[in-house]
C-alpha positions in Angstrom: 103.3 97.2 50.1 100.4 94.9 49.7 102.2 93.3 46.8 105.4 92.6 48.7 103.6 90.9 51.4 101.3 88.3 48.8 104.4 87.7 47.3 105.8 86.9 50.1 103.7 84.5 51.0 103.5 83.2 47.5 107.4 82.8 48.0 106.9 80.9 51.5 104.2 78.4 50.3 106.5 77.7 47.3 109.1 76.9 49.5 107.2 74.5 51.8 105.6 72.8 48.9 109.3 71.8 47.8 110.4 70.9 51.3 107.4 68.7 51.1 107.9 67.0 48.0 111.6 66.4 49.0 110.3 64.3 52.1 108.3 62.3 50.1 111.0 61.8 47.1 113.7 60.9 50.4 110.8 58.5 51.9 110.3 56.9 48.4 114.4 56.7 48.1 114.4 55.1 51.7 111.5 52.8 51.0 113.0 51.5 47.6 116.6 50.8 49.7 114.5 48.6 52.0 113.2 46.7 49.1 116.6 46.2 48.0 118.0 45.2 51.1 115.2 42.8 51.7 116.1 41.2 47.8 120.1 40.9 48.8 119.2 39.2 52.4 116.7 37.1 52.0 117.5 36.1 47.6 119.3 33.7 46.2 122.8 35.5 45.9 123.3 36.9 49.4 127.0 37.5 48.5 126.1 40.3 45.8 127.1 43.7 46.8 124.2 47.0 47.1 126.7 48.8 44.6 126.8 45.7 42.1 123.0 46.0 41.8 123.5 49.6 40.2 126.5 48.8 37.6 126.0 47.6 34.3 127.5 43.9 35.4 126.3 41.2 33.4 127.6 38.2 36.1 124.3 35.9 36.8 124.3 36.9 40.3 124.4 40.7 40.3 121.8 40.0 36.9 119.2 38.3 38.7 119.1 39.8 42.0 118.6 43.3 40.0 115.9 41.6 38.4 114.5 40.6 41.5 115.1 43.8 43.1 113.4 45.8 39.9 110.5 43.2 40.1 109.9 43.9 43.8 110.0 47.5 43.4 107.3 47.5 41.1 105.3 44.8 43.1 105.4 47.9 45.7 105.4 50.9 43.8 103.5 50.4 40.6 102.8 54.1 39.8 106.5 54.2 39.9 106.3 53.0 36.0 109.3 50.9 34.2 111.1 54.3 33.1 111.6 55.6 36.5 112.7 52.2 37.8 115.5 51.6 35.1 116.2 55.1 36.0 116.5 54.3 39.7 118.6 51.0 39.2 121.3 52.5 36.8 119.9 54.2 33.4 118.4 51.3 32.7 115.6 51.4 29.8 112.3 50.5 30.4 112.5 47.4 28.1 115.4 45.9 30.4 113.1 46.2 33.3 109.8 45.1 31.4 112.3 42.1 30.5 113.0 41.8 34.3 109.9 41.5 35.5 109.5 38.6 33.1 112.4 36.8 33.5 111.6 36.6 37.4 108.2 35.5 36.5 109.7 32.9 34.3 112.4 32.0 36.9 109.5 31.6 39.6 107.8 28.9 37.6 111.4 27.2 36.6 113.9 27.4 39.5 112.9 25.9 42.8 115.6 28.1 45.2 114.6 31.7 43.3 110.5 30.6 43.9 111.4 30.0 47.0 113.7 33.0 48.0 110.8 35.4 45.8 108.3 33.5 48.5 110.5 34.9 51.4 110.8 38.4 50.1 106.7 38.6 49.6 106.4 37.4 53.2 108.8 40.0 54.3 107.6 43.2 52.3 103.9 42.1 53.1 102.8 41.5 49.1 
């Protein structure tokens, strides 16, 4: 009988510890969407679509504010790692979002409106 009740308990820890990681993976998810938003609103391509972001598009627009979006994401969640964030944005490998992250950097120092609209974002995620 003794057995039955540890195991019990074993069994009820398991299942708080998995309740608990689920409310921190839907915080992260919900955290990650506001980082998004924040790209689409306040980047240079207000226009593009929160679905667009995720599909394999290729149309400058879409491109660059996933770009922006991936490089923000990581700006805020660094542990997240380039694997998980391709992940996140569509199967995306991590060299796609390593590139990302330098094509923003290289589109800071070269295009006036996406220095300025990467300015705005900072300001608004507090980075």
């Amino acid at each position: 009988m003794e057995i039955q009740e540890c195991t019990t308990i074993d069994l009820a820890t398991l299942d708080i510890e998995v309740t608990e990681e689920n409310k921190s993976i839907d915080t992260l998810n919900r955290e990650i969407e506001k980082v998004i938003k924040a790209v689409i609103l306040l980047g240079p391509y207000p226009s593009v679509h929160r679905e667009a972001i995720k599909n394999k598009t290729r149309r400058q627009a879409v491109l660059e504010t996933r770009q922006i979006a991936m490089y923000f994401v990581n700006k805020k969640f660094p542990a997240l790692g380039s694997k998980k964030i391709g992940t996140y944005f569509g199967k995306y490998d991590h060299s796609t979002v390593l590139n990302a992250f330098g094509r923003v950097n290289d589109l800071i120092d070269s295009d006036p409106r996406i220095r300025e609209s990467v300015n705005n974002i900072k300001r608004y995620l507090n980075l």
